[in-house]
Every structure is written in structure tokens, then in C-alpha cells.
N, C-alpha and C positions, 0 to 999 in steps of 0.2 A: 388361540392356536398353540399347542406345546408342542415341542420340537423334539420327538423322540428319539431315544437310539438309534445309532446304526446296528446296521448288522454284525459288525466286528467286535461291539461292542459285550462283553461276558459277566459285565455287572450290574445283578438279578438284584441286588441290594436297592438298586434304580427303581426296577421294576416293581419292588414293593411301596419304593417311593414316590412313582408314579402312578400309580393307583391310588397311595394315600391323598393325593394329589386333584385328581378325577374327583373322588368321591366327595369332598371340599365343596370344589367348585358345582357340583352337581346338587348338591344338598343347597348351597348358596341361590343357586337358580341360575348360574352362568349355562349357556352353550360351550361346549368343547368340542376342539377338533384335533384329533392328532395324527403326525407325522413319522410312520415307521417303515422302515424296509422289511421288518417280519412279524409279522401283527401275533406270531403265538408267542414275541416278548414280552405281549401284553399278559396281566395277573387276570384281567375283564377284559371282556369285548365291547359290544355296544351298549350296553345297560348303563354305563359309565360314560361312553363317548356320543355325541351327538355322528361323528364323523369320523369316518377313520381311514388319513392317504396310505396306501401303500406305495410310496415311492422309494426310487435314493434318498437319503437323505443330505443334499447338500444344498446350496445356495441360489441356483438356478429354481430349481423343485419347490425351495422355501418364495423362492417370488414369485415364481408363476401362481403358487396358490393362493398368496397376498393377493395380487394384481384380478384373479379370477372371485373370490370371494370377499377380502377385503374385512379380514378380523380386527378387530375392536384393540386386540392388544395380541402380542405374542411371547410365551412363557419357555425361555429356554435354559433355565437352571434345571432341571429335573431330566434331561437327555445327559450326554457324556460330554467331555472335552469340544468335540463335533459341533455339538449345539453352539458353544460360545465363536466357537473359529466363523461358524455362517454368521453369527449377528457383524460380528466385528467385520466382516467382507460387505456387508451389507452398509453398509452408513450409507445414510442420505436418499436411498432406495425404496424407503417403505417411511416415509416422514408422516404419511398418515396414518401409521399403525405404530401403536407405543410397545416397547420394549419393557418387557419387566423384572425387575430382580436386579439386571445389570446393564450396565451401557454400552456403550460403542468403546468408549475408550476402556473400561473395566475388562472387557472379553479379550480386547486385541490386547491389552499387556501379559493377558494370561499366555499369549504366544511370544509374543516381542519383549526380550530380555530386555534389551537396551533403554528400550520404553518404561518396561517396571522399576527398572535402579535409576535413570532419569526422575521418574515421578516419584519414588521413595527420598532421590537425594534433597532435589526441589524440597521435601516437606518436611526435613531435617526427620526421617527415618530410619533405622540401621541396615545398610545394606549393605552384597558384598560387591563392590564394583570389579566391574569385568570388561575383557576386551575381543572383539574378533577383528583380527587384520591378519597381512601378506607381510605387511612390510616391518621386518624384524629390528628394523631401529626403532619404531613404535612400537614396539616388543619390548624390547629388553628397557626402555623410556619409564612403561609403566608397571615392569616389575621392581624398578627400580624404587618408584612411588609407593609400593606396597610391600616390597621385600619381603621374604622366602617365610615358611613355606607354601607355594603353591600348587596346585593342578592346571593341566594342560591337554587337550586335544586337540584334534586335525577334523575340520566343519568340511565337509566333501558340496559340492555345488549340488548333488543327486539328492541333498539332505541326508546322505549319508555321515554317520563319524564312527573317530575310532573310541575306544575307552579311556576314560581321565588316568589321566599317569600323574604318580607324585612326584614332586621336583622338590629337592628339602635345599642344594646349593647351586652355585655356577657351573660346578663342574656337571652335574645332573643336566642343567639344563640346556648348556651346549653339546653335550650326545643326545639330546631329544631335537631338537633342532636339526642337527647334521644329517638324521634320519631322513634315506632319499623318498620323496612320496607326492605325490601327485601333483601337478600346478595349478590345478582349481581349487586348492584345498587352503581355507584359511585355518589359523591357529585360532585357538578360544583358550583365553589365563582368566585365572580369578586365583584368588586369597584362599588356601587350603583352610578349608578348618573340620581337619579329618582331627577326631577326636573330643568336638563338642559334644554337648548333652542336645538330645533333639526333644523340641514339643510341638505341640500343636495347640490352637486354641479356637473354639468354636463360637462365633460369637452371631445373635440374631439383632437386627436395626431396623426401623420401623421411618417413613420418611419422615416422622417429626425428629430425627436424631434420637429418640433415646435407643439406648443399644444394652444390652446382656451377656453377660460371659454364661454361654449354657455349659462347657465342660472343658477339661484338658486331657490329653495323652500326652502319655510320655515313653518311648523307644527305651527300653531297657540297655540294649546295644548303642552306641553309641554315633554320630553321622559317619557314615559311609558301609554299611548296612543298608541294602534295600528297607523304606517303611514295612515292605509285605511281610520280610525275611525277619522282621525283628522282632521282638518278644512288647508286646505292647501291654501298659497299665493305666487308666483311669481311674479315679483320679491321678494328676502328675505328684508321686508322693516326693520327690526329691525338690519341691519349689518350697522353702521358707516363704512368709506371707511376702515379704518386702518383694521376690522376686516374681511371685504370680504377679502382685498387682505393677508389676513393671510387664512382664507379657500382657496381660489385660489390658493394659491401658493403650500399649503401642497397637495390640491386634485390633480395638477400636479407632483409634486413629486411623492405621490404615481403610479400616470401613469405608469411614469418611471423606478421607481423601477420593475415595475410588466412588463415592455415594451408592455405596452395595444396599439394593431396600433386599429384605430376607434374611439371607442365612452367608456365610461366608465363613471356612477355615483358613486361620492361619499359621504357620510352619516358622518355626525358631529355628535356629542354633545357639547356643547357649553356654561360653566357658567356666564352668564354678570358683574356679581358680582367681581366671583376670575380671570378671561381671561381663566378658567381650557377649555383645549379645548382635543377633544379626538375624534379619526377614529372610526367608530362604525362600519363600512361596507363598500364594494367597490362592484360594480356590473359590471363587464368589459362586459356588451353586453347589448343591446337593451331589454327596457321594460317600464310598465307603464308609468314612469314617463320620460323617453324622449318621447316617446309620446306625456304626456300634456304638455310637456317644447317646443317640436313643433308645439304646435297647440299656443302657450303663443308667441313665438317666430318668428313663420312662416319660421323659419331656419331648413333646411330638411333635420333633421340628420341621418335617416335611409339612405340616399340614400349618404348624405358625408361619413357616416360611412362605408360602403360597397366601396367606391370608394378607401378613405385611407386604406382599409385593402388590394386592390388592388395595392396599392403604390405611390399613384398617393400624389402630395406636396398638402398640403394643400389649397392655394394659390391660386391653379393653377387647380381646378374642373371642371370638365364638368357635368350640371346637365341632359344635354338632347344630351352628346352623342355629343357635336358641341359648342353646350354655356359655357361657360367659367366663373366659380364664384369663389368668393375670400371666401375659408371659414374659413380664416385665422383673418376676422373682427368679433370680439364680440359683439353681436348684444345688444341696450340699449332698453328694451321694454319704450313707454311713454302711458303705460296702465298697468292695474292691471289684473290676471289671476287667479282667482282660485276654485280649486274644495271644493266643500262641500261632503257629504257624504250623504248617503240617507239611509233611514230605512221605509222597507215595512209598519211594526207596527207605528199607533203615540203615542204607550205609551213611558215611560220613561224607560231607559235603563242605565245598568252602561258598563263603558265601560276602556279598561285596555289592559292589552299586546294581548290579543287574539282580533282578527277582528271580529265585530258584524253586519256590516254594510251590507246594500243587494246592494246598488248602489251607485252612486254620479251623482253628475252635475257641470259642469263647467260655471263658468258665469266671463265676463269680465266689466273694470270699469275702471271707471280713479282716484277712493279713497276709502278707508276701506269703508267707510262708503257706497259706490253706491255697490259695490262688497255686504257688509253685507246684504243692503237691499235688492240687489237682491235674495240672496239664501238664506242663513238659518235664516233668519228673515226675509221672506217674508212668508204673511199669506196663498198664492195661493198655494205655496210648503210644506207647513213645519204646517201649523195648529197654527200657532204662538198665536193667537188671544187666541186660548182655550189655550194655552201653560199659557198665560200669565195671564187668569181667576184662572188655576192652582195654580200656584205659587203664585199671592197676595193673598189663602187666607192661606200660611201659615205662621208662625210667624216669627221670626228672627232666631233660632237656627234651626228650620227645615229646613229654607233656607240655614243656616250657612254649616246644613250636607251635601248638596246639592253642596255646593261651593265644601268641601272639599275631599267628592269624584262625581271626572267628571261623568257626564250623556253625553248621546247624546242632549241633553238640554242644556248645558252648556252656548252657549250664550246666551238665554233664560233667565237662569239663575243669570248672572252675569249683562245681564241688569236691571232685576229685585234689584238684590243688590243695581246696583247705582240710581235706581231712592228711595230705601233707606235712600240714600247717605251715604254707605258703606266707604269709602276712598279707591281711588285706590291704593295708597301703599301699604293697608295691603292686599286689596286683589289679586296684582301682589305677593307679598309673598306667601302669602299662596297658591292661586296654578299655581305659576309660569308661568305663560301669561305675558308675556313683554306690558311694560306699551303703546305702540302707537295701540296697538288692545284695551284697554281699554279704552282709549281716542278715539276713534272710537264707541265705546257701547256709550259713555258719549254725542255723540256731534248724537249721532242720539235718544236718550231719550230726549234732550233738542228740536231737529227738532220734534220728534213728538207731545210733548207739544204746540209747535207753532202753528203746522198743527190741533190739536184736540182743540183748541181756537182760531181757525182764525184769528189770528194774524200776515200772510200773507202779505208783503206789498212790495214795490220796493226798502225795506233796507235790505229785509233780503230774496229774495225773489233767487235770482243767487246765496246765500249763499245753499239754501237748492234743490237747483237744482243739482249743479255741487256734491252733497249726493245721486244725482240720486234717490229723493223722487219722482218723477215724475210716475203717476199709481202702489203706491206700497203703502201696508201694509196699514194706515191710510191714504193717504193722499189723498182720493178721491175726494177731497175738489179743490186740484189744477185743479183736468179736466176742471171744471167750470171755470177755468182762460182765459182770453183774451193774457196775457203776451206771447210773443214771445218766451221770453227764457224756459216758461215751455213747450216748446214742444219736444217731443222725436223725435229724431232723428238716422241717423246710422253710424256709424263712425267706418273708415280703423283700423283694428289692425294692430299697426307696431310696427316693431323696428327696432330703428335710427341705420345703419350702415352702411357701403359705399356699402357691397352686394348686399342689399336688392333691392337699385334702379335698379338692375337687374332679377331680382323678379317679377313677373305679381303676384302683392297678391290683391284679389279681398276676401279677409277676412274682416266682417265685424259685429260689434254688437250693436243691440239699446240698445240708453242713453239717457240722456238728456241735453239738451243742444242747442247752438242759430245754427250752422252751421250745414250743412249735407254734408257728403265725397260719399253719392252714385252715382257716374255715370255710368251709363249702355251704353251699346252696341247699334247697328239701327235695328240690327235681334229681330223678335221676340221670344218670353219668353215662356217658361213652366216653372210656380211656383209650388215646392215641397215642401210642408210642411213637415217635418218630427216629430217625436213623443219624448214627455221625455223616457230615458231608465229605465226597472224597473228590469231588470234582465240583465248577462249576454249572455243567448239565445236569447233577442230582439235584443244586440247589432251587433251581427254577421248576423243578418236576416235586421238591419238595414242600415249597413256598407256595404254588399252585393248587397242591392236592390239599393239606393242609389248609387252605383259606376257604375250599370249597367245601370241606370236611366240617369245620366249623360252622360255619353258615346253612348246611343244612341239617346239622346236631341240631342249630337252635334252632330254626323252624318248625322241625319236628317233635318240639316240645322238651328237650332233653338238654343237659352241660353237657362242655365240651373240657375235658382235661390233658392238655396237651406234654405229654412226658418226652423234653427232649433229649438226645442224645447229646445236642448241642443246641442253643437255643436259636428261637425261632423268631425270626423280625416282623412279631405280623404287624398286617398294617390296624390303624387305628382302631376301624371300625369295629374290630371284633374282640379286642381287648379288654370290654366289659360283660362280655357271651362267651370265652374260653377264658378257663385255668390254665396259665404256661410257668410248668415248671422244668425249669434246666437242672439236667439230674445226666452227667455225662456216665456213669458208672452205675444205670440202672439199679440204683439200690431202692428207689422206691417201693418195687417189686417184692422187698420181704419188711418193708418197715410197717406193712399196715394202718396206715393213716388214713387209707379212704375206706368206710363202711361198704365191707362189700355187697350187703345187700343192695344198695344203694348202684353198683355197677350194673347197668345193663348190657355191654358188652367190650370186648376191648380188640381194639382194631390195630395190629401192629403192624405197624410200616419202616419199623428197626434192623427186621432181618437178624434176628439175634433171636430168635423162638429158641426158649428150655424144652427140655423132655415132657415136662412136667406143660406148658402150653400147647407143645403136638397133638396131647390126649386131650387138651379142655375143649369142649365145645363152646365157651363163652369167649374163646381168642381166635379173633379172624385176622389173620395175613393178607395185604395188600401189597407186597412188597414184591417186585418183580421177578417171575420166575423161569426159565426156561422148560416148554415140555417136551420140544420136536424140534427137528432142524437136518434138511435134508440139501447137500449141495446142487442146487439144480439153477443154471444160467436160464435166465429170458425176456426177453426183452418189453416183456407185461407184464408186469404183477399188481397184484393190490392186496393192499392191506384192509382188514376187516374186523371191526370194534364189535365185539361179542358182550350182551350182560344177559348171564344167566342167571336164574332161580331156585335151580338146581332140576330144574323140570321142563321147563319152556324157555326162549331165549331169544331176545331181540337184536337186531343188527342198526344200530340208529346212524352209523357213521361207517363210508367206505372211500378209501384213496386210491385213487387209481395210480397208474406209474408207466409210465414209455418212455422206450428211449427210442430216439429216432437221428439218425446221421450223428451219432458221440454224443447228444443233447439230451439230457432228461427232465421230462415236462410230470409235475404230478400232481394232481386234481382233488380236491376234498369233496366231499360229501358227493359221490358220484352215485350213490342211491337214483336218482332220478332217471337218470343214464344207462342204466344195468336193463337188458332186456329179461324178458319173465325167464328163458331158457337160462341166463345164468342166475336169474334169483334161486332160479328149481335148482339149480347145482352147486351152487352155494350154501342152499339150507343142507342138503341130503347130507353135502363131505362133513357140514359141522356140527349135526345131526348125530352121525356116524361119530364123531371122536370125541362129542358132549355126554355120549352113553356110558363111558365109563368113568364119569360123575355123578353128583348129585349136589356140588357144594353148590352154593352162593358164591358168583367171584365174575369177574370184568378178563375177558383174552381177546389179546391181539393174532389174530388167524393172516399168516402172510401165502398167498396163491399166486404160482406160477402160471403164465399160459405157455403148456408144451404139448407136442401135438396135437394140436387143436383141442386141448381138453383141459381145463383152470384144476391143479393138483395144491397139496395144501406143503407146502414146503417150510415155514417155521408157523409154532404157537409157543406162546407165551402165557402169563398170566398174572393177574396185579397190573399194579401202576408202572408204564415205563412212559418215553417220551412221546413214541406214538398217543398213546391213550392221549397227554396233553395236546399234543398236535390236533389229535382229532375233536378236542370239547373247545382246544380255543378256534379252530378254522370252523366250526359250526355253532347251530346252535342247539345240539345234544349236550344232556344236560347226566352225563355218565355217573360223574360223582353221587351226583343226589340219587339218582337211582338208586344206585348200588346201598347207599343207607336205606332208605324206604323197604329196600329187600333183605337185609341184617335187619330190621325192624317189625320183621314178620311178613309184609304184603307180598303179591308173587304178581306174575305178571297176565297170567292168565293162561289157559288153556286153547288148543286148536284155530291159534291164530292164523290168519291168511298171508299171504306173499308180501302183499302192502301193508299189513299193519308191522310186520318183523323187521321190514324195510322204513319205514315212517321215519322221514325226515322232510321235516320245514322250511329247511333253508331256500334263502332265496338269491343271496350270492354267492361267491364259488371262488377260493383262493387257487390259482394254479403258482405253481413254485417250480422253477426252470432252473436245472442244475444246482439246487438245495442252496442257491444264494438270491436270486431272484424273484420276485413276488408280484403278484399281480392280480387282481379283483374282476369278476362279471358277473353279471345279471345270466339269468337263463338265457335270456337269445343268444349274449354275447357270446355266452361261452359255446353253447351249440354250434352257433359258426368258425367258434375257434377248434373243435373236436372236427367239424366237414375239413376244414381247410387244412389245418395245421397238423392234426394226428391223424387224417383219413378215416374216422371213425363214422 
């Protein structure tokens, strides 16, 4: 049994992890059953799942289904935070079903502070001791024992708090105290160590003890910075050897201590100055950040981590059920990986313990400086240019306040200092950015002085290449170069380790530079472009489409070349059947590297279509569009999954929607339901507004019922979320279609009511106020449409 998301839960990263997950265990010969409150979080449906609850997901829901079924084991690393909270509520409850990945006591320290620096101290590990209490003589007792500076809050009984306030003397900390505020409210002190360097370290353990460091990050920004809000880099280049294998060694230990079998991160702080080093957190299951650690890595820890929790040696893995990997070799990346952070708004933002950020993007490189340029000092992403109009016109001290508390601007910012000539010493002091990213800002101010005085020549010209100035920010100057080496190119991500060369990694991202690593296949191509992410809900609509896209390129005999905007986490399975190369600044598009004979067509899902794509007939847009939309209130509607041919058109999937007494109940695949009179009305409206096409393409058709007549009130077309709503709550199979039809085939001619209608399904998601979820059979649901909606 795995213990899926909740509903609240917004990370899709999971969900590729959880599939990579399924597909393991399936190939293995295991049964699965999983646990979610919204089954279209799933990437697969049942092809993957023996079982699939739709409940709450909490601890009552999790036993009842123990008690009734009675699994063999239960797998709750691959759900969110949620997952661990139920095991650890659970002790003693399900003694005849084993827990895998982590224990009882492993998940409850993930909640229980006191518990984790207990069992760190116990183990002679660095932690930073902390206290909650009322009573301010034990207060001021054990700041006494730690002395200044530290952070402080007020713990609310509602599980509410306020935000950490800093306290640097006495006098700070008697006006924070005297503050009048509630009597249920305890304090919470620990030891400030605003201004260390933060990492993380990823380590996999196997129950015979051997254990792996599969990767590090490293927060550019320094702790107290949201992780989200920070500039992140993999490898951690700021660790001399002595100091990784001092994080190595403790993030192992703590493993052990905690007897984590799989995957587990753990969270430094780190002072360069004093060696002060300190456990800040441990996360014993799958999340964001092994995610980008395997996409940095190409080491497929979702799927090692599930196998070791299964028991299997390290060493001695099967990634496909047959093949045989060593995942006992530490993988040495010889590229740079890192994510920046995105913000919807381009104004300037301050940014602190709380998360501000709407997205990120990950771009790879082979030095700070090609990594900087690409993302958050590129003017295509980020507005840099106006960034940088900003800030020269203000003086030194308004910049100085700017330095001193972080913005989302801050590299921005700091480059602006040095071309000042600020001194990096004082401003690595002041706010604690480790001096090899400031030497990174410096040697890309000095490249773009070169580049804005054409100064250009073949002394220095491989120097500001391998910076990866190549079509970026200023330096439009080099297009016009004949020079070999300013050409962009695409180049394998790897990392060096004996595994790998067991690995079909066909991962790849443009640079610049003299050589290209791309070789392709004899079969032809279907090129997919896909989009930057600007929300969480494109990612899941991305990751979805994309996985389905793939999978039926290669069944249909053809590659799959995945051009992303931003790269794409697919899951395992398809990593040796699709090309993914991360190309944020679509320059693919004029470098020529794929045989175009060899394209049979290109499907973009970018939203970035040239002039020069509008006219091609060989580029098809999937990318969602709006046609119609008319304001009309009622209290029925449905929505209606349209794939055309350009000629004939089927309807595989239809959702219904009421609202009844404030309550909105909405039904998938109600095909069965629809009587002939509204099939006949249904096809005629979409009949009527399909005539003035002819393309190839998948629409969402939304129908009002107003006076007594179903009118067609929005369409759409392309992939939006409906479309996934409606492929994961059934079992229409939209995506493949829709290639088979880009493929030449059509759907036929003078089809009947029921073949345009044709749907198989045999159970029925109804979703109750777009939070609630619930599964029936045909009876059931029939008696639930008599009873419930009066139908």
C-alpha cells in the first residue's frame, strides 16, 4: 500500500515520483494499492495500480484499509510530509504490516523538534538546541547557556506562530518579551545562525548499512532565505574536499541513527569562518529536491529508493526488473545544475523565512558564470536589462540597503555593487554569499564590458564562451561571429561513475562550445517543444501530457525529442525512448542539428509559435487556447472532450456539473447517462462550430443548461486541465489519439451516436465541491444521480 498525496498537496515532482515508483513495483510483480484523495494527481491510473482508494488521506482511512485488506507492507516515503505524520500516529496499530523506508520513530521526529535534537544530541550529532516554555526564568536559564545571537517566536496553542524575530543583546530581548500577547502562547529560542552557508546532502542506504552520497546543493543566499526563494547550485561548489566529507559522513550517520532503508535528505548549516557546523533537518522520503538531484544527476533515486526499501543490497539493483545497477557508485556530476526561482511579478521583492516565489527553472552549465547567464541574469527571463536601469540610478547607500536586506534582485543587485567596485570581501561579509559566486558576478561584469565594446578577439574569445555568453543578455554581438567556438551546441549531462555507463542517458542541454554529443537514432522524429512553467498546475498538465506523448511516439514506431523550455523530470521509464534536451532560450530552432528530413512533425506545446511556424504545416500546436466564452450562469453544465480529424469527431469523455443547495457535485465520463436527445444536441452545436475547421486538434466544449436548452458557452483547444481531468478520471485514451491522427489515420466517416460517444468505462469519479472525491460502479452511481441530483 503507498500512501499518497493529499489534496493540498502541489508537488507534481511527487507525482513523477510516484509513478516511477508504481512502475518498479509492477514490473517487480508486486500488487499495489494506493491512497489518494484525487486520483487525477496520479501521472497513471490503473495500468500501474492494482487498486486505487479514493479517500482522506489520514490515519483513520489508512487503518481502516489495513484492517479490511491487510497489505503485506506499507510505503509512505513517496506521499508528502502527511504520509510520515500518519505512520508515526500509527505505532503499534498495524504490527502486522511492515513499514518501509522509515519507522515510527524516524517520521515522528520529522514533527517532534525536541525528539530530533534529543536523538541528535544522544548520538554526539551537531544540533542546534532549542526550547519551548511559559516560564521565562527558563528562558532567560537557557539563553544564558547558549548566548546571543538568537531567534525567537510565540508557539500559539491553535498551532499558530508568529515569525522568528532576531535578538542580537539583552536589551532586544527584554522589549521582545514585554510584548503583551496571548496566555496560551509559549516562546520557542534556539541559537541564531542567520548567516551560515546552507547544504543539503542526499544520501541512499540499503538495510545492510552500506550507504551513498548521491548529490549535494548548495543555497547561494545564505540561511534565512526561504530553500524555495534561493538561488540553488549542484553540485555544492563552495565545500573543499575536507568539508564535503565532514557533511557526508554526519548525513550518514544520522541515516543510521534514524535506520532510514532508501533515500533520505539532509539540511546543514554551515560557518566557513568558525567550521560551526549544525543538522538543521532531515527529510527520510522523497521530495523536491531529489527530484532536481536526479534530474542534475541522471541517478534514479525514486526507483533505487523503493527497491532498497524492498531489501534489495545496494550494489546489486535491477532498474528494469532484469538489468542489474550498481547504486552503490557515487555519481561525480562534470556540469553544473541549478535552479533559480521565478516570480510572476518583475517588481522588487524582499524575501526571508517565508516562501514568496510563484516558480523556478532549472538550467545546466559547465561554470557559475554560463549557469548565471542562463537564468537569473538573463534579460529573456528575468527583465535584467530594466533591473539594471533600476538600480544604476540609485546611489550608494540605497544600494548599500538593497545589499543588506536580500531582494529577489539580489544578483542583480550585487552585480551592480561590483561594477561600483564594491570589494568582495566586505560584501561576502555583509551578506554572507561565499566568495566563488561573487567571483562569478565579477568575471561576468568584466565579459560584458568586453562584449558592449567589441573587444572580441581570438585571445579572449574561448575565454567568454565556455561563460556561456553565447545568445545571452548582451552579447548579441557574437551572432555575427564566423568563430567556430561561438557556436551553441548540445551536450550529454553526466555524471562520471561506473553505473552510469549502464544508463541509456539521452539527457541533454545547449551551451556553448566547439564539440556536439548529440547522436540520434535512423527512426524518425516527432519534435516536442514544451513550455517554461509558470504555476504548479501547468506543471502537472505538463508532466502528464509529455509522458503520454512519449509513450505513444514510441509505440508508434517513431522518437521522441523532447525540446524543453525548462527541463522535464520524466520518470524512468521513458528515458531511454525520448531525447530531453533543456534548451531554455529555444535556440535549437536555428542551430540545425537534427536532420530535418528525418522530422516528421513538430508538436509545440511552448506557446512561443514564430511567424515563420504559423505558416509550416509540419508544426502542430497543442498548447491551450481560448475560442469562445460567453457569461451565461446555470446551474448544469458539462464539459465535453472533442478529438477531431479535421473531418469527423468523437466525443470519448463528458463531465457533468450541478450545483445543488451551494454544493457542487461533478461526474466524469457521463457518456452512458446522456440520453439520445441530448447526444442529437450535442453533436448538431459541435457540428455547427467544428465547420469552420478542418485542422487536427483535441477541444474542450463547456454547455450551459438555460431554458431548457444545453447552449455552448466556452471552447477552448489544446491541452488544458480539463483535457487531463478527463484522460485520468477515465479510460479515454486522448493523447494517443490525437498522435495516431498527426500520423495520418482519421477517424472515420458517418459515425452513429454511440460509436462518437464510446466510452468503456466502468467506474465513475464524482467530485463534490472540487475538493472531494469519490468512486462507483454503474449501479452505484445511478442510485446516486436518482437520489442525490434527482436525475
Amino acid at each position: 500500500m503507498i500512501i499518497g498525496p493529499t489534496n493540498s498537496d502541489k508537488n507534481v515532482d511527487l507525482s513523477t515520483a510516484l509513478y516511477d515508483t508504481a512502475q518498479i513495483l509492477h514490473k517487480l510483480g508486486y500488487k499495489t494499492s494506493v491512497m489518494v484523495e484525487n486520483p487525477t494527481s496520479l501521472l497513471s491510473a490503473n495500468v500501474l495500480f492494482d487498486r486505487i482508494i479514493v479517500e482522506k488521506v489520514n490515519g483513520e482511512n489508512v487503518l481502516n484499509y489495513v484492517d479490511q485488506y491487510h497489505p503485506d507492507a506499507i510505503l509512505p516515503t513517496v506521499g508528502d510530509k502527511n504520509a510520515l505524520g500518519i505512520i508515526s500516529g500509527l505505532n503499534g496499530k498495524i504490527s502486522s504490516t511492515k513499514v518501509l523506508g522509515t519507522n515510527y520513530f524516524a517520521s515522528l521526529a520529522t514533527f517532534k523538534r525536541e525528539l530530533f535534537i534529543s536523538k541528535l544530541n544522544k548520538n554526539d550529532l551537531p544540533v542546534i538546541n532549542f526550547i519551548s516554555s511559559d516560564d521565562e526564568e527558563e528562558l532567560y536559564d537557557f539563553i544564558r547557556s547558549i548566548g546571543f545571537p538568537i531567534i525567537a517566536r510565540r508557539r500559539f496553542s491553535n498551532r499558530h506562530s508568529s515569525g522568528w524575530t532576531n535578538i542580537n543583546n539583552l536589551f532586544e530581548l527584554d522589549n521582545f518579551m514585554a510584548l503583551e500577547d496571548s496566555n496560551n502562547a509559549k516562546i520557542e529560542i534556539e541559537r541564531s545562525i542567520r548567516g551560515f552557508s546552507e547544504y543539503s546532502c542526499t544520501i541512499v542506504r540499503d538495510r545492510f548499512d552500506n550507504a551513498s552520497l548521491i548529490g549535494t546543493i548548495e543555497d547561494v543566499e545564505p540561511i534565512g532565505v526561504h530553500h524555495l526563494d534561493s538561488n540553488l547550485i549542484s553540485p555544492a561548489l563552495s565545500l573543499n574536499d575536507s568539508k564535503l566529507q565532514k557533511l557526508r559522513n554526519l548525513a550518514i550517520k544520522l541515516a543510521r541513527v534514524f535506520d532510514v532503508i532508501g533515500v533520505c535528505t539532509v539540511h546543514f548549516a554551515l560557518n566557513h569562518k568558525t567550521n560551526e557546523c549544525y543538522i538543521t533537518e532531515f527529510i527520510p522520503r522523497l521530495s523536491e529536491e531529489t527530484k532536481f538531484l536526479e534530474y542534475a544527476t541522471s541517478y534514479p533515486l525514486a526507483t533505487v529508493a523503493v527497491e532498497l526499501n524492498l531489501g534489495f543490497q545496494l550494489d546489486k539493483l535491477q532498474l528494469d526488473s532484469g538489468n542489474s545497477f550498481n547504486g552503490a557508485c557515487e555519481p561525480f556530476m562534470d556540469h553544473i545544475t541549478s535552479r533559480f526561482p521565478q516570480w510572476n511579478s518583475s517588481e522588487q521583492r524582499y524575501i526571508g523565512p517565508s516562501k514568496t516565489s510563484d516558480s523556478s527553472i532549472i538550467v545546466s552549465g559547465f561554470s557559475l558564470e554560463e549557469v548565471f547567464n542562463k537564468g537569473p541574469l538573463n534579460d529573456k527571463l528575468n527583465d535584467t536589462l530594466i533591473r539594471y536601469e533600476k538600480l544604476h540610478k540609485l546611489d550608494d547607500d540605497q544600494l548599500f540597503e538593497k545589499i543588506i536586506h536580500p531582494t529577489n534582485w539580489m544578483l542583480d543587485v550585487l552585480l551592480e555593487a561590483i561594477r561600483r567596485d564594491f570589494e568582495l570581501p566586505v560584501l561576502s561579509e555583509v551578506t554572507s554569499i561565499n566568495t566563488p559566486y561573487l567571483l562569478a558576478l565579477k568575471n561576468i561584469k568584466n565579459n560584458s564590458a568586453i562584449i558592449r565594446d567589441d573587444e572580441i578577439d581570438e585571445n579572449n574569445i574561448e575565454k567568454l564562451v565556455s561563460m556561456g555568453v553565447k545568445g545571452l543578455g548582451y552579447n548579441k554581438v557574437l551572432l555575427d561571429r564566423d568563430d567556430i567556438v561561438t557556436k551553441s551546441v548540445v551536450k550529454s549531462k553526466k555524471a562520471i561513475s561506473v553505473n552510469m555507463d549502464q544508463i541509456t542517458n539521452r539527457n541533454f542541454f545547449v551551451t556553448s562550445g566547439i564539440s556536439n554529443d548529440l547522436e540520434f537514432g535512423d527512426r524518425n522524429k516527432i519534435v516536442v517543444r514544451s513550455p517554461i512553467i509558470t504555476s504548479k498546475k501547468n506543471i502537472m498538465v505538463r508532466q502528464f501530457v509529455l509522458l503520454q506523448l512519449v509513450k505513444s511516439i514510441h509505440q508508434n514506431g517513431l522518437e521522441a525529442v523532447i525540446l524543453g523550455r525548462e527541463p522535464w523530470s520524466s520518470p524512468l521509464d521513458v528515458r531511454n525512448i525520448a531525447y530531453e534536451i533543456a534548451d531554455p532560450h529555444m535556440e535549437m530552432q536555428h542551430l540545425n542539428l537534427i536532420d530535418t528530413k528525418s522530422i516528421f512533425k513538430i508538436i509545440d506545446f511552448s506557446q512561443t509559435l514564430s511567424d515563420e511556424d504559423k505558416q509550416s504545416n509540419e508544426v502542430f500546436q497543442i498548447s491551450a487556447k481560448p475560442i469562445k466564452s460567453l457569461d451565461l450562469k446555470s446551474d448544469k453544465t458539462m464539459r465535453v472532450i472533442v478529438v477531431s480529424d479535421g473531418k469527423s469527431f468523437t466525443i470519448p469523455s463528458v463531465i457533468y456539473r450541478q450545483v445543488i443547495n451551494d454544493k457542487s457535485y461533478e461526474i466524469s465520463s457521463f457518456n452512458k447517462f446522456l440520453t439520445d436527445s441530448e447526444k442529437s444536441d450535442l453533436i448538431e452545436n459541435i457540428t455547427n462550430e467544428l465547420q469552420k475547421t478542418d485542422q487536427i486538434n483535441t477541444y474542450n466544449f463547456e454547455f450551459s443548461y438555460v431554458h431548457d436548452h444545453w447552449i455552448i458557452t466556452k471552447i477552448s483547444s489544446g491541452m488544458n486541465q480539463d483535457i487531463i481531468r478527463h484522460e485520468l478520471a477515465s479510460s479515454v485514451h486522448v493523447i494517443d489519439t490525437l498522435v495516431k491522427l498527426i500520423l495520418g489515420n482519421n477517424l472515420g466517416s458517418n459515425m452513429s451516436s454511440d460509436e462518437i460517444f464510446n466510452n468503456d468505462d466502468e467506474n465513475f469519479l464524482v467530485t463534490v465541491n472540487d475538493q472531494k472525491f469519490k468512486t462507483y460502479d454503474e449501479i452505484g452511481l445511478r442510485f446516486f444521480l436518482n437520489n442525490t441530483l434527482k436525475i
